[in-house]
C-alpha positions in Angstrom: -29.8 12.6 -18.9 -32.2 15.6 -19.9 -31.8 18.7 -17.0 -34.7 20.2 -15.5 -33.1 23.6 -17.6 -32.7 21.8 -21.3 -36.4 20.4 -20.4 -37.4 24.1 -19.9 -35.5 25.7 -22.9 -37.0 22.8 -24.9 -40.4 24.0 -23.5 -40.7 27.4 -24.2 -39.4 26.9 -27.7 -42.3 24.5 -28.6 -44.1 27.1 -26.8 -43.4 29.8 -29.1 -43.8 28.2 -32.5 -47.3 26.7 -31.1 -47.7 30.4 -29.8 -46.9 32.2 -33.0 -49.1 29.3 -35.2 -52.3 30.9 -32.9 -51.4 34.6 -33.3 -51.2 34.0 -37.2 -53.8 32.0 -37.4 -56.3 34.8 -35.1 -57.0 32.5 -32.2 -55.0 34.7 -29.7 -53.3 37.6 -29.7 -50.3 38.5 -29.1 -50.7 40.2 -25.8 -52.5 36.9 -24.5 -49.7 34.9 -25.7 -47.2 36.9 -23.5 -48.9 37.2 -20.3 -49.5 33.2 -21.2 -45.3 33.1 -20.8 -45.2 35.6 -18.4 -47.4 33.3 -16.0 -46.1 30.0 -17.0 -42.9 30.8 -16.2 -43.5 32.6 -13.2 -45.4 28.8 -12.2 -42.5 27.0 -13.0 -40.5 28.8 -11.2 -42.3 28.3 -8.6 -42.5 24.3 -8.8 -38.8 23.9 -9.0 -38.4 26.2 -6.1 -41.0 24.1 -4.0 -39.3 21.1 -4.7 -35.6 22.5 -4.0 -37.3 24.2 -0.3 -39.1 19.9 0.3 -35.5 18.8 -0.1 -33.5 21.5 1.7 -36.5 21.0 4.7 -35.8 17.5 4.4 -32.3 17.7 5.1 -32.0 20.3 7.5 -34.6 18.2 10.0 -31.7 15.6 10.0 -29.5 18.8 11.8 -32.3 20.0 14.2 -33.1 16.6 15.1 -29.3 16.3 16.1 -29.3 20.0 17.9 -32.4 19.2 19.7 -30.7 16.0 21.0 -27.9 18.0 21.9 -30.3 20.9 23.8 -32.0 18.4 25.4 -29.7 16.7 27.5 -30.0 17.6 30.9 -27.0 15.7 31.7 -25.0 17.4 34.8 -21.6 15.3 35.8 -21.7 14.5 39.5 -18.7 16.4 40.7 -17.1 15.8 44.2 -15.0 18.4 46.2 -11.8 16.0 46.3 -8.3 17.4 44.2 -6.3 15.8 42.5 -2.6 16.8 42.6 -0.9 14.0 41.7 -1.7 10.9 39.3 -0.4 7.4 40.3 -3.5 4.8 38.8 -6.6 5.2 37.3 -8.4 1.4 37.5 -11.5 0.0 36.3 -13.5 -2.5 38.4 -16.1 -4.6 36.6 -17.2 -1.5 34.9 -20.3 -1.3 32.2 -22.2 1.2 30.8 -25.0 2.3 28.6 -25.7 5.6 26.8 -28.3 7.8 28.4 -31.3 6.5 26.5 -30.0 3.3 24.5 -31.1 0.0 26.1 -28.0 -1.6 24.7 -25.0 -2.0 27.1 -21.7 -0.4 25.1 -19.4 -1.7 27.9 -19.5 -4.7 30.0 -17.3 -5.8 32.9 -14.6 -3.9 31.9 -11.6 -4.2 34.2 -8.2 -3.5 34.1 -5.7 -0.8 35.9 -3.3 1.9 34.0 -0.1 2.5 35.9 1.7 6.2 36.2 4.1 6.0 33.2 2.5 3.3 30.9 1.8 3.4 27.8 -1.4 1.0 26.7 -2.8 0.4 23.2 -6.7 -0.4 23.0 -7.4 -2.2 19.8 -10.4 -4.4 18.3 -13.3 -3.7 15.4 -15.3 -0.7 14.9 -18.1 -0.7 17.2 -15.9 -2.9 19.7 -16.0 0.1 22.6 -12.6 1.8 22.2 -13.7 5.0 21.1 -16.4 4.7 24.4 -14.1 3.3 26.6 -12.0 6.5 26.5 -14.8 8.9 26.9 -15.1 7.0 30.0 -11.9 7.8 31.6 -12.3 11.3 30.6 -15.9 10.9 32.4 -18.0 12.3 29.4 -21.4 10.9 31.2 -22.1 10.0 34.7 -21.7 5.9 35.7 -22.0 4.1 38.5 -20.3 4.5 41.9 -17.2 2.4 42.9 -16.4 1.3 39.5 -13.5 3.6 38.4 -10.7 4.3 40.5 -8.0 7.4 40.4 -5.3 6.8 43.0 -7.6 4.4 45.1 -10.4 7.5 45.4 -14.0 7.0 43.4 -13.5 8.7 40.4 -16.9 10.8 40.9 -15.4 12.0 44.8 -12.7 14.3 42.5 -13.4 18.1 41.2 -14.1 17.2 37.7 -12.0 20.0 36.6 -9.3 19.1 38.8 -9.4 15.6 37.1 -9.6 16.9 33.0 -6.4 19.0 33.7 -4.6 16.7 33.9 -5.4 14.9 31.0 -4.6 15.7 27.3 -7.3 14.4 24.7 -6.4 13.9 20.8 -8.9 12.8 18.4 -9.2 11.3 15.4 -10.6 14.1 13.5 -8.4 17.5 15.0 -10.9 20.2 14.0 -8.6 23.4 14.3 -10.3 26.9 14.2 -9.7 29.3 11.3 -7.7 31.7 13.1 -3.5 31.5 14.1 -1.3 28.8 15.1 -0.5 30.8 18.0 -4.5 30.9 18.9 -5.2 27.6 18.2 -2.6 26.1 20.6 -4.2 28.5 23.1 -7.7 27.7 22.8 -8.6 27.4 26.2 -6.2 28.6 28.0 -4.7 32.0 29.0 -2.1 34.2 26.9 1.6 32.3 27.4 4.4 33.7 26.5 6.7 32.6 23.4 9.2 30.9 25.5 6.7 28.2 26.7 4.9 27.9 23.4 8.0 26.9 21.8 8.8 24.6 24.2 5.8 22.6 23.8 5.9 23.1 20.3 9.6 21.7 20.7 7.8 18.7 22.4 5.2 17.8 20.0 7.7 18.2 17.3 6.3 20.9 15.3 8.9 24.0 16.0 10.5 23.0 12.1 7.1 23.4 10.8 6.8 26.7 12.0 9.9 28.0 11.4 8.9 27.0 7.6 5.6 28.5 7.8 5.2 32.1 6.1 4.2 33.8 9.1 5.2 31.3 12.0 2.8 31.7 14.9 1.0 34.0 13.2 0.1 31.9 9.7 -3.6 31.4 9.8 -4.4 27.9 9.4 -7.6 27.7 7.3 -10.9 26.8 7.9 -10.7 23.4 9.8 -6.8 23.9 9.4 -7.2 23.4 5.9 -3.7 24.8 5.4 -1.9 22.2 7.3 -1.7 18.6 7.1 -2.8 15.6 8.8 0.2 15.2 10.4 0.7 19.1 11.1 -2.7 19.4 12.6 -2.4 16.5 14.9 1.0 18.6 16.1 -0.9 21.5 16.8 -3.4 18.9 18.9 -0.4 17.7 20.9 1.0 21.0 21.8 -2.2 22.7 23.1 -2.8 19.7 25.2 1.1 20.0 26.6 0.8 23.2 27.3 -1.6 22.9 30.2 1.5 20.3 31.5 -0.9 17.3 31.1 -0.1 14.2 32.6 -2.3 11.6 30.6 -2.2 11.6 27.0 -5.2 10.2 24.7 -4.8 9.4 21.5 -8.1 7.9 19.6 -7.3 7.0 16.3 -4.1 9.3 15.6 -2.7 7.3 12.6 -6.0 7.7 10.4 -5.0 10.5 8.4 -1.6 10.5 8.0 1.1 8.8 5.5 4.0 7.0 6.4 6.2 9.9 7.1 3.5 11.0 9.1 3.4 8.1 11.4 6.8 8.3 11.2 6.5 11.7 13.3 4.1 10.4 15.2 5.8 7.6 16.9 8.8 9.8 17.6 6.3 12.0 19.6 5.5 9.2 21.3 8.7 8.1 22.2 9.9 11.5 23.4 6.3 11.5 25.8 7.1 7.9 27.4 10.7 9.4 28.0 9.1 12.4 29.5 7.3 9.9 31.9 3.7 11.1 30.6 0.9 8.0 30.7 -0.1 7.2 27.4 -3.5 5.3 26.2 -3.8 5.0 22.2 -6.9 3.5 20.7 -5.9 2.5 16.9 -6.2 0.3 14.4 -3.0 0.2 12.4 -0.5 -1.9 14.6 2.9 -1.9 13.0 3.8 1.5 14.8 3.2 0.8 18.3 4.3 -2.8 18.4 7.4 -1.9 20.0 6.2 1.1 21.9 3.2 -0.3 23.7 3.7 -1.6 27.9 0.1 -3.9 27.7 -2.2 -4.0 24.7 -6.0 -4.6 25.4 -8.1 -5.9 22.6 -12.0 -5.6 22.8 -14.8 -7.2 21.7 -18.6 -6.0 22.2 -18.2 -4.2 24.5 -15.7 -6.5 26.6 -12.1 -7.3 27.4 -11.4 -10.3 25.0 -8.1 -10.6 25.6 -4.8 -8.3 27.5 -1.3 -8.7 25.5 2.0 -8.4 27.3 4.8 -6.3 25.5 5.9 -8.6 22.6 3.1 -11.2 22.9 0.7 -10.3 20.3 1.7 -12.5 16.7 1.0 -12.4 13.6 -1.8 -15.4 14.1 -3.0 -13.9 16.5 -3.6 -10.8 14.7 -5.4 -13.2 11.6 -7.4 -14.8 14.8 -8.9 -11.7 16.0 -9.3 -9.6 12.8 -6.4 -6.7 13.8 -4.5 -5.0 11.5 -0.9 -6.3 10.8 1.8 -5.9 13.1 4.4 -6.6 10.1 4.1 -5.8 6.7 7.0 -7.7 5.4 4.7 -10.8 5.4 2.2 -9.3 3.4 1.6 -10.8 -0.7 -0.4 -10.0 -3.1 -3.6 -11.1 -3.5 -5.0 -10.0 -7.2 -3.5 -12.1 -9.4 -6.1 -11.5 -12.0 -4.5 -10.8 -15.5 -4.8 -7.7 -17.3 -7.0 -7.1 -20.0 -7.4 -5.1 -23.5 -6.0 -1.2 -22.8 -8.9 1.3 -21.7 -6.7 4.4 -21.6 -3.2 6.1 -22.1 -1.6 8.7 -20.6 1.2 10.4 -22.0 3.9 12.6 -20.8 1.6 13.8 -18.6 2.9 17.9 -16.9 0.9 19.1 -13.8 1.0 22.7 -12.1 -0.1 24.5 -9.1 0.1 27.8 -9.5 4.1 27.9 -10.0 4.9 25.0 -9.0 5.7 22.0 -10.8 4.2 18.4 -9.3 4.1 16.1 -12.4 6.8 16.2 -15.3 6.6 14.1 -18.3 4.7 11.3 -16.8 3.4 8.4 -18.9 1.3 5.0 -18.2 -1.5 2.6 -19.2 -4.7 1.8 -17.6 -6.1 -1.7 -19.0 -9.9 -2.9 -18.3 -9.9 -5.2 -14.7 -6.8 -3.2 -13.9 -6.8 -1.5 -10.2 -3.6 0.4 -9.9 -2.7 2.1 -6.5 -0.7 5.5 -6.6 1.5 5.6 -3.5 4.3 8.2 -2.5 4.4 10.9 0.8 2.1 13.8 1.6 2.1 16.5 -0.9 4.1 14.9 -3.5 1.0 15.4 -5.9 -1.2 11.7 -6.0 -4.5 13.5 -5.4 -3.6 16.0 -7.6 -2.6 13.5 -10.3 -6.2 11.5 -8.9 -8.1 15.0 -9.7 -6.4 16.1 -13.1 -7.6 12.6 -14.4 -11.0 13.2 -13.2 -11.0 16.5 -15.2 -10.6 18.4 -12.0 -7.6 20.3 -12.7 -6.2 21.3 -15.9 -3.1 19.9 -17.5 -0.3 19.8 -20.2 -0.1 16.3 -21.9 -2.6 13.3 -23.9 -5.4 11.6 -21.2 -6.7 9.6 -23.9 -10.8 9.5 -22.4 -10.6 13.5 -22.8 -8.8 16.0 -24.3 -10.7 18.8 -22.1 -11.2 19.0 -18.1 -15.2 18.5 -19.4 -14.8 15.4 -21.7 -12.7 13.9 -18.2 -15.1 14.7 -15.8 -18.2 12.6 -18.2 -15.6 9.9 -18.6 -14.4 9.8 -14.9 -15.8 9.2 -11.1 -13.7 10.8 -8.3 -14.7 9.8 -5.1 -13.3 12.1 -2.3 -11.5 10.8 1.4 -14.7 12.9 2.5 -17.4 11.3 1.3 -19.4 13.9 3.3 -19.1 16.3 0.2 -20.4 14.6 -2.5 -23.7 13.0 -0.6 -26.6 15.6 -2.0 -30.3 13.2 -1.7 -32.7 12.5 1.0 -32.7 9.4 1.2 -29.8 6.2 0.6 -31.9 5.1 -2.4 -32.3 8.1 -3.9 -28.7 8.8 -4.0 -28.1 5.4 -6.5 -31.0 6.3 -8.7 -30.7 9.1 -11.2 -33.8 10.8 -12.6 -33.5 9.1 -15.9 -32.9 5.8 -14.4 -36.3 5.7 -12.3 -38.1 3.5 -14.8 -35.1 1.2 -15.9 -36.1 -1.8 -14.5 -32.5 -3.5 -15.4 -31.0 -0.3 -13.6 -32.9 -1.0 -10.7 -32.6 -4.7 -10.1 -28.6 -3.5 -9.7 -29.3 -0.8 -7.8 -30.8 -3.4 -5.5 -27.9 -5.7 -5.2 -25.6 -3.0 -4.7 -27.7 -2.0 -1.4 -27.7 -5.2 -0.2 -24.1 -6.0 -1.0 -22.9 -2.5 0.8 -25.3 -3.9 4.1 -27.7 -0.8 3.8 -30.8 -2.4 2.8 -32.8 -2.2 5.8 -31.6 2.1 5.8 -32.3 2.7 2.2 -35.0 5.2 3.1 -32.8 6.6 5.8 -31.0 10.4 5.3 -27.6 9.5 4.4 -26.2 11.9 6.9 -28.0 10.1 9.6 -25.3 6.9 8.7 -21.7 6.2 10.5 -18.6 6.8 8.6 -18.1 3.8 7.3 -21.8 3.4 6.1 -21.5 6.8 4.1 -17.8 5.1 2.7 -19.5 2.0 1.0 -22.9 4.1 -0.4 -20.1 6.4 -2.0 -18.1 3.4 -3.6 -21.9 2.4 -4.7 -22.4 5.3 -6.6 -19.4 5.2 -8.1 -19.5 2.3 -9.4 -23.1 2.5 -10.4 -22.2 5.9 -12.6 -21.3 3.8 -15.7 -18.0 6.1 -16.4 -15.0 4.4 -17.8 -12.5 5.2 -14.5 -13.4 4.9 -11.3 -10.8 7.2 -9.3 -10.4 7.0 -5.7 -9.0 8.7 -3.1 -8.2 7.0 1.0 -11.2 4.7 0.5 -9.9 2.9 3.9 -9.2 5.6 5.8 -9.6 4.8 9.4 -11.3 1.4 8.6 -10.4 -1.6 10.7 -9.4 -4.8 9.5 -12.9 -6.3 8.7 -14.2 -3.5 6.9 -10.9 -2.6 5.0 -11.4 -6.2 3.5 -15.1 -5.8 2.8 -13.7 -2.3 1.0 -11.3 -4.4 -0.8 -13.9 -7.0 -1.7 -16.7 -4.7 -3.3 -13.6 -2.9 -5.6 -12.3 -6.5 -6.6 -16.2 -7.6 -7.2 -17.2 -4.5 -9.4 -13.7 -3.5 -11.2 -14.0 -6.2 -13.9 -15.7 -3.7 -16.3 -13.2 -0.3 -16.0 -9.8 0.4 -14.8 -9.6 1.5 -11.0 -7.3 3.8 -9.6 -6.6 4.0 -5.8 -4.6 6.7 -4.2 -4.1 5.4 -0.6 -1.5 5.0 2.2 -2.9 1.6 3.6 -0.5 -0.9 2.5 -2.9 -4.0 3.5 -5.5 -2.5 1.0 -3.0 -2.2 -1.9 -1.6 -5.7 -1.1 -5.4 -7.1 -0.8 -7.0 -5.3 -4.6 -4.4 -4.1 -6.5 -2.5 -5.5 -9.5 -0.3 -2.5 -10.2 1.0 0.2 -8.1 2.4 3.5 -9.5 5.0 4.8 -6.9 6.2 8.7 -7.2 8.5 10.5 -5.7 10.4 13.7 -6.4 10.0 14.0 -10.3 10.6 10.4 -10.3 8.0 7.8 -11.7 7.7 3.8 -11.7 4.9 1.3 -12.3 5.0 -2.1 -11.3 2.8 -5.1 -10.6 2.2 -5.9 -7.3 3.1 -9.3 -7.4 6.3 -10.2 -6.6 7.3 -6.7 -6.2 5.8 -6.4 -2.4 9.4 -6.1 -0.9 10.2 -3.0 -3.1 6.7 -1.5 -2.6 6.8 -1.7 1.1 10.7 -0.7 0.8 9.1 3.0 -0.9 6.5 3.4 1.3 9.0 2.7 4.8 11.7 4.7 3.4 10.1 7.6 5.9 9.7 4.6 9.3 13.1 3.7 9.3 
C-alpha cells in the first residue's frame, strides 16, 4: 500500500507544478509560493507527529496502568517470629484462594502434603492454577490461617525470610541481567569464593559451559542472557538458587524453551537433585521427561485437585482423557494426510554464514502449495537461521526462487517470531489485522472478522494487545500472518509453552488457513509436527533430509531422541 512518505513526495510534487503554473501565470509570486511550502510542510509535520505522540500515549497508559497496579499494592506478608531450621513437610489443608481484588476464587479446596525428599509433578491446562498454586507455597500473598502447614507449624507463624531460604525458585521465563556469569549466579547474595561457585555450577551441570565460554565467569551474558541459551540460562537459574544450599526446588515450566538435548540436561539435573535428597515440585506441561522421575503427580482442574497419580499410574488414556501432553511419543502418527499440491517454490543449493562460520552448505528442497513442512534438528544447528534467510532476513549464497534479493523475500515472506511480543506495533487487536489500505475493503474485512472469532478474541478486539496473556498474543500473531497475503508463511516455536488444548487449537488454525501457501514450522514440539505437518526437513551437522511425515514417525522421533537417550 501507498506510505504516508510516497503520499507526501507525491504531494509536494503536484504542489510544485500547480505552484510554478500560478507564478507564470502572475497570480502569486514566487516568494508567496515558498512560504506556502515552508508552512505546509511545517503542518504536516506536525499532523504526523500528533498522530505518532496519540499512539505512543496510547500505548504507554497500558505500562502505567500496570506500574500503578504495582505501586499500589499495599500488600505486607504477615510474618511470624518462628525459624525454620530444618524442612520435613509442607501440607495443604482444604486451602483456596483469590487474588487481592478479583472476585473469582483461583484455588479451591486444595489439599495434599509434600514429603522431605519427594519429587511431585503438578500438571493440567493453562489457567488450571499450577503456576498460582506455587506462588502459594512460596507465600507470594497473604491467605488464610491454618491452611498451610510446614513441619506441623502454620505457615504464617515462620520468619518469612527464614522460610524463602530455603527454597530455590525457577521460572519459566529466566530473565538474567546483562552483566557476568559470575554476577548473575550471585544476584542476591554475598561475594563466594570460586571453589563454591564451581561446585554449584558442578551441580546444575553447567561447569562444561563455562569452561567453553570465552571468558568463563567473567563472559558477559547479554541483555536478558541473550548470549546463552534456553538450556544455559535455566543452568545459571539452578546454580544461583543452589548456592544459598536450598532445600526445595521449584521448577514452573522449565521444559518451555529448550530442545531435546536440552531436556535432555535437564532431567539429568534432576536426577542428580533427588539423589542429593533436595524436594522437588515441577509444574509442566510436556510429560515424557518426568514420567519416570516423578514420586506423585497432581493434575488440576479450575482451580482444584482433579485427580493425584501414583508413580507409574498415569496412561496413555488417561492422558487423552484429561487433555495432558503425551507421556510416549512412540505412539504418536501422523495426522495430515492431505496430498501435496502444484510447487510454489525451490530452493537450491542453498549456503548460509554467520560471520565465519558455515551453518548451511549446499542445501536444496521444494515447497508445494497446502504443504506445511517442519524443520527440526538441536539448538544452534541453524533452523531459525535457515527460517530467517527465507524470510529475507539474512543474506545468502544460492536460488530462493520467490526472491533473488533479501527485499524481494521479505514482500514474498511472513516470519513470525517465538516472541510474538516484537512484532505487535497497534493499539488496539483489530487494528493490528487491518492495514491502512484495507480499511474500506469490505471483502478484507468480513475475513478479518472470522479470523477474530476463530482465534477467540472477538469480545477484546478493542483491547491493547499487550494487555492479552501469552497465548492470546500467539494466535493474533498467526492471524496476521496469515491475513498478510504473502506466499510463505514462516514460523518459528508457534507452541512454545502451550498445553495440550491450545497446542491443538494452534495446530488446527495452521491446518485451516495453509491450503493457499506453503508453511514452514521450525519447532521442537513433536505433538505439533505429528498433528499439522506433511513433511519434515531434519538437519544436522552439514547433513540434510526431507521426508513425509507419514509413515516416517519412527525415524523422525528416532532424530529428535538421539539427545534423551
Amino acid at each position: 500500500f501507498l506510505s504516508n512518505s510516497f503520499i507526501r513526495v507525491i504531494s509536494m510534487i503536484i504542489g510544485l507544478f500547480y505552484g510554478a503554473f500560478l507564478v507564470r501565470d502572475g497570480s502569486i509570486t514566487i516568494g508567496k509560493l515558498v512560504v506556502f511550502f515552508g508552512l505546509g510542510e511545517t503542518l504536516a509535520w506536525s499532523f504526523w507527529g500528533l498522530g505518532d505522540c496519540i499512539n505512543t500515549y496510547k500505548r504507554a497508559l497500558v505500562s502505567i496502568n500496570r506500574i500503578n497496579l504495582l505501586l499500589d499494592d499495599k500488600t505486607e506478608i504477615e510474618n511470624g517470629d518462628k525459624i525454620l531450621e530444618n524442612f520435613s513437610t509442607m501440607e495443604f489443608k482444604n486451602f483456596s484462594f483469590i487474588y487481592p481484588g478479583e472476585k473469582e476464587v483461583s484455588l479451591k479446596d486444595i489439599s495434599f502434603k509434600l514429603n522431605k525428599g519427594e519429587t511431585l509433578g503438578i500438571v493440567g491446562k493453562s489457567g488450571s492454577g499450577k503456576s498460582t498454586l506455587v506462588k502459594q507455597i512460596l507465600r507470594f500473598y497473604n491467605f488464610d490461617k491454618n491452611r498451610i502447614f510446614i513441619n506441623d507449624i502454620p505457615y504464617e507463624d515462620y520468619d518469612i525470610t527464614s522460610v524463602r531460604n530455603k527454597f530455590g525458585y525457577v521460572s519459566q521465563e529466566n530473565i538474567l541481567l546483562s552483566k557476568t556469569v559470575r554476577e548473575n549466579i550471585l544476584f542476591g547474595s554475598i561475594a563466594e569464593n570460586d571453589e563454591k561457585i564451581i561446585n554449584v555450577l558442578k551441580k546444575a551441570d553447567f561447569y562444561k559451559d563455562i569452561q567453553n565460554l570465552e571468558k568463563g565467569l567473567e563472559t558477559i551474558v547479554g541483555e536478558r542472557g541473550l548470549g546463552l541459551s534456553g538450556g544455559q540460562k535455566q543452568k545459571v537459574a539452578i546454580a544461583s538458587t543452589l548456592l544459598y544450599d536450598t532445600k526445595i526446588i521449584l521448577f514452573d515450566e522449565p521444559s518451555s524453551n529448550l530442545d531435546y538435548q536440552g531436556i535432555a540436561q535437564f532431567r539429568d539435573i534432576v536426577r542428580s537433585l533427588r539423589a542429593m535428597g533436595k524436594t522437588i515440585l515441577v509444574a509442566e506441561h510436556r510429560l515424557f521427561f518426568l514420567n519416570d522421575l516423578y514420586d506423585r503427580l497432581i493434575y488440576m482442574k479450575d482451580g482444584t485437585i482433579e485427580r493425584v497419580f501414583s508413580q507409574g499410574e498415569l496412561t496413555e488414556n488417561d492422558c487423552k482423557k484429561y487433555g495432558l501432553r503425551a507421556i510416549s511419543y512412540r505412539s504418536l502418527k501422523a495426522q495430515n494426510l492431505g496430498a501435496e499440491q502444484e510447487k510454489a517454490a525451490s530452493i537450491v543449493d542453498l549456503n548460509i554464514n554467520i560471520g565465519k562460520q558455515e551453518l548451511i552448505k549446499n542445501l536444496s528442497f521444494n515447497l508445494h502449495y497446502g504443504e506445511i513442512m517442519a524443520i527440526i534438528g538441536k539448538n544452534g544447528i541453524g533452523k531459525t537461521t535457515l527460517g530467517r534467510t527465507l524470510a529475507g532476513l539474512i543474506k545468502n549464497k544460492g536460488k530462493i526462487s520467490y526472491g533473488k534479493t533479501t527485499k524481494e523475500r521479505l514482500k514474498q515472506s511472513y516470519y513470525m517470531m517465538q516472541d510474538v511480543d516484537y512484532q505487535i506495533f497497534f493499539d488496539t487487536v483489530e487494528n493490528e489485522l487491518i492495514p491502512k489500505n484495507k480499511v474500506k475493503d469490505s471483502e478484507y474485512l468480513k475475513e478479518v472478522t472470522s479470523y477474530i472469532r476463530a482465534i477467540d478474541l472477538w469480545d477484546k478486539k478493542m483491547d491493547h494487545p499487550q494487555e492479552l496473556s501469552g497465548g492470546q498474543k500467539q494466535r493474533l500473531a498467526l492471524a496476521t500472518a496469515f491475513l498478510s497475503e504473502r506466499k510463505i508463511i514462516i514460523l518459528d516455536e508457534p507452541t512454545s509453552g502451550l498445553d495440550y488444548k491450545r497446542m491443538k487449537e494452534i495446530g488446527a488454525m495452521i491446518r485451516k488457513y495453509a491450503a493457499k501457501r506453503p508453511v514452514v514450522i521450525i519447532t521442537h514440539d513433536l505433538e505439533l509436527l505429528f498433528e499439522v505437518c506433511n513433511t519434515v526437513l531434519m538437519i544436522d551437522d552439514k547433513t540434510y533430509k526431507k521426508i513425509p511425515v507419514k509413515e516416517n514417525e519412527a525415524e523422525i522421533s528416532d532424530f529428535l531422541f538421539a539427545s534423551i537417550g
